[in-house]
N, C-alpha and C positions, 0 to 999 in steps of 0.2 A: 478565574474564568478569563479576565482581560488577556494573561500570563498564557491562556491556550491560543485565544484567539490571535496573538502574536506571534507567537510560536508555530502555529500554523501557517500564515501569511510568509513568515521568514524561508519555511519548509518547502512551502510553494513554490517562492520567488527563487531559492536556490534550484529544486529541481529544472525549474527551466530555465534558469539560465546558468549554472554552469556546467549542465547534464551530470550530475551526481546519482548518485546511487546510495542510497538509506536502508539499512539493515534494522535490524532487532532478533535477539537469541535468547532461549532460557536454558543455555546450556547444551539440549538435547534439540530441540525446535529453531528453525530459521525462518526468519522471511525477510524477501530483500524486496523493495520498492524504488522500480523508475522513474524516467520523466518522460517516456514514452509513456503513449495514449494504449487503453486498452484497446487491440484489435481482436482478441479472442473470440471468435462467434459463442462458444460453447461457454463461455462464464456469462458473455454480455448478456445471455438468454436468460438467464437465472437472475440479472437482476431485474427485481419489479418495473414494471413500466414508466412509474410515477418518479422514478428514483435515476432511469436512465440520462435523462437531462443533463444530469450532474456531471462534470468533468471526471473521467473515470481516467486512471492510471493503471500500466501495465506491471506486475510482477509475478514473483513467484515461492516459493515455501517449500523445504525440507519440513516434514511433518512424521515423525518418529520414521524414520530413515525412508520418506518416500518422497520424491519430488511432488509439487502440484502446482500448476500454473495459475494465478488469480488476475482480479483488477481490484483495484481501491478509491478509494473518494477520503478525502479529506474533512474530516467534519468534527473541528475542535470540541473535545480533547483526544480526539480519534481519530486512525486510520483505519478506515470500515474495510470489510475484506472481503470476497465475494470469491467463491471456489467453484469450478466449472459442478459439482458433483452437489449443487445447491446449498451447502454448509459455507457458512461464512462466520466473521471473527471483529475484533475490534484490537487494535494496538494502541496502547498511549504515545502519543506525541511524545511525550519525553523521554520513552523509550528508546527512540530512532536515531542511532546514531549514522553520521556519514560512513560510508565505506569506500574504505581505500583502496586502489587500483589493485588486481589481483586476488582480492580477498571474496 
């Protein structure tokens, strides 16, 4: 747990400050997570009220060959995921690798 909670903090501290960009694939499935803030009207609606507080981050998902725009919130051992079309997901932190320019 400690190992998340670290691992998060680190996730964090990179997205903002070296403006990286984090992926995760299972082959057929993509999601890429920024350090840009969610501005998406149409997903930010879909998350709960109680839950909006939360520092919300911008990205987006190839999902069996369809784009979909999300936000996420970081919540060790988790990247929680919230899709404008009210279906949302969870990715392990240690799944997230950095992504390198062009990819």
């Amino acid at each position: 747990m400690l190992r998340s909670i670290v691992a998060a903090v680190v996730l964090l501290a990179s997205l903002s400050v070296n403006a990286a960009e984090y992926f995760a694939s299972d082959g057929m499935n993509f999601v890429r997570l920024t350090d840009k803030p969610c501005e998406d009207a149409a997903v930010m609606a879909k998350i709960p009220p109680g839950l909006q507080h939360l520092k919300w981050g911008a990205g987006s998902a190839i999902w069996e060959g369809k784009p979909y725009p999300l936000c996420y919130t970081i919540r060790p051992p988790y990247a929680v995921l919230q899709y404008a079309d009210g279906d949302g997901g969870a990715v392990p932190l240690r799944d997230l690798k950095e992504a390198q320019p062009g990819i």
